[in-house]
C-alpha positions as CSV (number, residue, x, y, z in Angstrom):
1,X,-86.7,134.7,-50.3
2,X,-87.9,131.4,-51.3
3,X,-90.4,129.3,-49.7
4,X,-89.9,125.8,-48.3
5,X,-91.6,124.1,-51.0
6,X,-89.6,126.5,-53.7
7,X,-86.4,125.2,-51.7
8,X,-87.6,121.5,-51.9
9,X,-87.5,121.4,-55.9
10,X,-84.7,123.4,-56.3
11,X,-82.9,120.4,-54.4
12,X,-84.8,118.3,-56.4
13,X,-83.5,119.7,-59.3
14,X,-80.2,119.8,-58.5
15,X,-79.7,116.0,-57.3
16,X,-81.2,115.0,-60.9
17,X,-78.8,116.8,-62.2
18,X,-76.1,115.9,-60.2
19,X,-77.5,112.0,-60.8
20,X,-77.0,112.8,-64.5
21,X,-73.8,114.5,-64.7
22,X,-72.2,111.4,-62.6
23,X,-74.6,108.7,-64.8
24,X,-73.0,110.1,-68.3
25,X,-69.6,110.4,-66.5
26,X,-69.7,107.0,-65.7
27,X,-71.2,105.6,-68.8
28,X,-69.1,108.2,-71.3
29,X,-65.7,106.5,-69.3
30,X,-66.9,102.6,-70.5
31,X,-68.1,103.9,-73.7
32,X,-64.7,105.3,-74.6
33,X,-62.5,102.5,-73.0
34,X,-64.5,100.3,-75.6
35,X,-62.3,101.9,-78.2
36,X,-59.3,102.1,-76.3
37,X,-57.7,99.1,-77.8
38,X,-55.9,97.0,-74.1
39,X,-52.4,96.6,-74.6
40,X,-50.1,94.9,-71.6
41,X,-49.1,98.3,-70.4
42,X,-52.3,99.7,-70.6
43,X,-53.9,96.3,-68.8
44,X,-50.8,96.3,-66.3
45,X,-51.5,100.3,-65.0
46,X,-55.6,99.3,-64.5
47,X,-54.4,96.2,-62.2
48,X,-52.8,98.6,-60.0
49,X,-55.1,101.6,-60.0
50,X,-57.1,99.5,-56.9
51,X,-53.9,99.9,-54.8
52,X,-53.5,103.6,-55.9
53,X,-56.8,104.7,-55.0
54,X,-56.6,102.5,-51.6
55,X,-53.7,104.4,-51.2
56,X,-54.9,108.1,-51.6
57,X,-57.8,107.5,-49.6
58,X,-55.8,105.9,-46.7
59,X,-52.9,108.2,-46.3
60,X,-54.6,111.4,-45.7
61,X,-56.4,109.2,-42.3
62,X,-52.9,108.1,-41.0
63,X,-51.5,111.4,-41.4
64,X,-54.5,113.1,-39.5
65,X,-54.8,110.3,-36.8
66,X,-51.2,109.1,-36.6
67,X,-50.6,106.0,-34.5
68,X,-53.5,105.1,-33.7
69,X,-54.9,104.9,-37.7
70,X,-51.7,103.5,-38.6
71,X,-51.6,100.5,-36.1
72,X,-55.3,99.9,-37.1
73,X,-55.2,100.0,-40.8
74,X,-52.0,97.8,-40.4
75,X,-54.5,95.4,-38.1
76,X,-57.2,95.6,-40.5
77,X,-54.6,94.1,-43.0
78,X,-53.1,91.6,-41.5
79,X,-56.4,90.4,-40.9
80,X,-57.8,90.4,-43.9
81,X,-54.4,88.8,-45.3
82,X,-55.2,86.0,-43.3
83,X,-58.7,85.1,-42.8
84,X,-59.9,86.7,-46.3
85,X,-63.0,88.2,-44.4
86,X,-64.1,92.0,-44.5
87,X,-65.9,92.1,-41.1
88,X,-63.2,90.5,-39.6
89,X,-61.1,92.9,-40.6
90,X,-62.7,95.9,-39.4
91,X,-63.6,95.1,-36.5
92,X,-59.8,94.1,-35.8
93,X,-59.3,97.7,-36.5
94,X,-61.7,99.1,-34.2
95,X,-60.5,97.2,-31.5
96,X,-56.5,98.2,-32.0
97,X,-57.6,101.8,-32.7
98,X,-59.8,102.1,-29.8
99,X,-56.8,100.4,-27.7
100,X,-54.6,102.3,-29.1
101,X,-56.5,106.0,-28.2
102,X,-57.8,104.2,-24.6
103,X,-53.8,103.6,-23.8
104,X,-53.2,107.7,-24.4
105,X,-51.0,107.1,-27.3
């Protein structure tokens, strides 16, 4: 059995090493997109790899939470369509999705 402070470095340990795996991920992906050479395809499928990624985070949440995730994530869009502003935007969310669930639906 290990003690408490054996324990403490082994975490230690193993969130350097986590920090350096994600570091030289990180750094390894610019280093070799600086010898990718950007053609318009290539530049057009970056510009929409945002959207993807919004996309495959978001989906899972409306499929788990149904109506009420759906009617807030539309909210929080709308809003931020219009007034450009991130807090705005999530608290418009909030306050459909907690409508939503306080109506029962």
């Amino acid at each position: 059995m290990t003690t408490p402070s054996e324990a403490g470095w082994a975490v230690a340990v193993a969130i350097l090493v986590m920090a350096a795996a994600t570091y030289a991920m990180r750094a390894g992906g610019f280093w070799l997109m600086g010898h990718v050479p950007l053609t318009a395809r290539l530049r057009r499928m970056l510009e929409a790899l945002p959207g993807s990624v919004v996309v495959a985070v978001v989906l899972p949440i409306v499929v788990r939470d149904g109506l009420a995730a759906l009617l807030a994530i539309a909210a929080a869009g709308a809003v931020m369509l219009v007034r450009r502003n991130d807090l705005a935007a999530v608290l418009a969310g909030m306050a459909v999705a907690a409508a939503v669930r306080a109506a029962g639906l």
